[in-house]
N, C-alpha and C positions, 0 to 999 in steps of 0.2 A: 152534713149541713141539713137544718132539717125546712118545710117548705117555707116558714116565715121567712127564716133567714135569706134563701134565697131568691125570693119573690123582692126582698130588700135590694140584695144584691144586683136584681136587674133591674130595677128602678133608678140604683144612682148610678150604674154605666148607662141607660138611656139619658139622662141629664146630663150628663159628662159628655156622650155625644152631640148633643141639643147643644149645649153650652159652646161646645167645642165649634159647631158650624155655626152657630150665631158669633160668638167672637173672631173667625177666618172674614166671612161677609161684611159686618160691620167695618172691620178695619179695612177690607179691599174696598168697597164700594160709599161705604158712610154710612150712619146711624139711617138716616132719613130714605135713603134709596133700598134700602131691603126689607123685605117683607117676611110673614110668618112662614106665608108659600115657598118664597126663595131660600128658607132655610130646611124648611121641608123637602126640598128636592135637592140640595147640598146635602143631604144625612139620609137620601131615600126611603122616606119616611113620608106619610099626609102628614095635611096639617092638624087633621085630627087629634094626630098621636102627642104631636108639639102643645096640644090644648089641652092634653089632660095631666101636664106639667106647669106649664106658664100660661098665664091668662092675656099675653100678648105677648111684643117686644120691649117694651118700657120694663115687665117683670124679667123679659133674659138678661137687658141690659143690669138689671140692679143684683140678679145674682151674679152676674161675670163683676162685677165690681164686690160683693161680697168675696169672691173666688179670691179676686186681688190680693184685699183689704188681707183673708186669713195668710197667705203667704206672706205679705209683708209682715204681719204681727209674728208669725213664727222665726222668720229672720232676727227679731230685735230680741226674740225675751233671752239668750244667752249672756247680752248687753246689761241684762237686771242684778247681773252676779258683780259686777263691777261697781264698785263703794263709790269713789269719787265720781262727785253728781258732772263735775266741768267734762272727767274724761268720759264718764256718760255717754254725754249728749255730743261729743268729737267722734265717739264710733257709731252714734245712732245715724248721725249725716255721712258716715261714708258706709255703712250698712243700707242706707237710703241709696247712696251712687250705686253702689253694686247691685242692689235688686233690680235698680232700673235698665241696669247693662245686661242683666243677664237675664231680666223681661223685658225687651224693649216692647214687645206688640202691646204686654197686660198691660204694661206703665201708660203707653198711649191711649190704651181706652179706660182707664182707672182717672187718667187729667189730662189729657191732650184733646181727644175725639171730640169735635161738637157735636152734641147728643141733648135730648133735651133731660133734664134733671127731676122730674116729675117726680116719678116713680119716688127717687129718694128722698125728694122732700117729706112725701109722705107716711114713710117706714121709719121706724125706728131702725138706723143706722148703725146697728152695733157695733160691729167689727171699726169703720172710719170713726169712728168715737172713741175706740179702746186706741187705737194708731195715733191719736192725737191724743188722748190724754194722757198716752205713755209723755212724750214730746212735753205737754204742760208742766206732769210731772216733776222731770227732770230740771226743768227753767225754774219752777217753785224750789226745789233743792237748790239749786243754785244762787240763788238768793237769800235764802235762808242761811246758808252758808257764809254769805259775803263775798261771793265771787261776781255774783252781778249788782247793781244795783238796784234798789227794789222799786219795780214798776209796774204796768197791770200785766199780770203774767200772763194774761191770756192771746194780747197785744204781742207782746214780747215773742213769744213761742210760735206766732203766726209770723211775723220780720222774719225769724229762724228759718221755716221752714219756706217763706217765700223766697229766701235767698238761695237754701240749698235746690229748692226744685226749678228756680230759674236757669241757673248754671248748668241744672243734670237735663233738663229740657233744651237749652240751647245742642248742648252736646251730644245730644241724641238725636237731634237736627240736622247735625253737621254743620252751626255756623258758630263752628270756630275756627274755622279751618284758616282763617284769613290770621290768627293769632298761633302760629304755631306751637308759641312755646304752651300756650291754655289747654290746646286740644289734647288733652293725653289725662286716663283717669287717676293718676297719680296727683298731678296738678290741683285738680277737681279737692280731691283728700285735702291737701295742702292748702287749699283756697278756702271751703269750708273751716278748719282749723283757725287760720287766718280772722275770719272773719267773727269767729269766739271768742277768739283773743281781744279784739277790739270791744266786744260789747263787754268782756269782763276788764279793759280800761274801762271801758263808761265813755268814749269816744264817740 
C-alpha cells in the first residue's frame, strides 16, 4: 500500500470514529445537548482533530444521515431484479421493517431524533433522494401498469411510506404492546401488504 492510499485509509477510520462518537451521544443525550468538545472527549481526540473533518455538528449530523440513507439504498437494490412493480413495492416496505429492526439506533436519528434539519436543507441530499425516488419509481410502475389508479404519484408514494414508517416507528417504540396480536414483525409484513392491497382496490 503505498503512502496516498494509506494516508486515505486513516482518514476515513478517523471519520468512522468521529461519526461513530457523535452518533452514540446524540442519541444518549440529544441533538441539542452535545457538543463538538463532548465528542472530542468520547473519541479522545481535541476538538481540533474533529474540525479538520466537520465544520460543526449540523455537518456530523448530515453525514450520519448520509451513513443511513447509503445502508438503506444498498438493502433495496437486490429488490430492482424483481419485474412486478406491485410485488416491488410489498418487499421494498418489509426491507424498510427490517432495516429498521436491525438499525434501530441509525433509524432513530435518520427520522425519530429531534435535530434541527439545517444542515440538510441546504445540501444537496443525494442518497434520501435516490431512497425515495426508488419508492416513486416503483408507485409510477404501478400505475402504469394499472394496478393503482393514476394519481399525483408523488402524493401517492409519500401515503406509502407514511404508512409503513408509522407502524415501524410505533413498533420500535414499543407501543404496541397494548395490541398483542400487532406487536410481532411478521404482522408488520402482513400489515404493509394489506394496506397495497387496498390502494390497488382504489379504497
Amino acid at each position: 500500500m503505498g503512502i496516498v492510499e494509506r494516508k486515505e485509509r486513516e482518514r476515513e477510520e478517523m471519520r468512522k470514529l468521529i461519526l461513530d462518537g457523535a452518533q452514540k451521544l446524540f442519541l444518549a443525550n440529544g441533538f441539542e445537548k452535545v457538543s463538538v468538545r463532548n465528542i472530542a472527549d468520547e473519541i479522545e481526540y481535541s476538538p481540533a482533530t474533529i474540525y479538520l473533518y466537520y465544520k460543526d455538528k449540523n455537518e456530523l449530523l448530515f453525514a450520519l444521515h448520509q451513513r443511513g440513507f447509503v445502508k438503506m439504498l444498498e438493502s433495496f437494490q437486490p429488490l430492482l431484479a424483481i419485474s412486478d412493480p406491485f410485488e416491488r413495492l410489498v418487499e421494498m416496505g418489509r426491507s424498510y421493517i427490517r432495516f429498521a429492526v436491525e438499525n434501530p439506533e441509525l433509524f432513530d436519528l435518520m427520522f425519530i431524533m429531534t435535530a434541527p434539519m439545517d444542515t440538510l436543507d441546504k445540501k444537496d441530499w443525494v442518497e434520501g433522494d435516490q431512497a425515495f425516488g426508488l419508492l416513486v419509481q416503483v408507485v409510477q410502475e404501478c400505475m402504469n401498469a394499472g394496478i393503482f389508479q393514476q394519481h399525483d404519484v408523488q402524493s401517492t408514494a409519500m401515503m406509502i411510506w407514511s404508512s409503513i414508517h408509522g407502524y415501524t416507528a410505533l413498533f420500535l417504540r414499543k407501543r404496541l404492546g397494548m395490541f398483542a396480536e400487532c406487536d410481532r414483525q411478521p404482522i408488520m409484513d402482513d400489515a404493509f401488504q394489506l394496506f397495497c392491497e387496498t390502494i390497488r382496490r382504489g379504497l
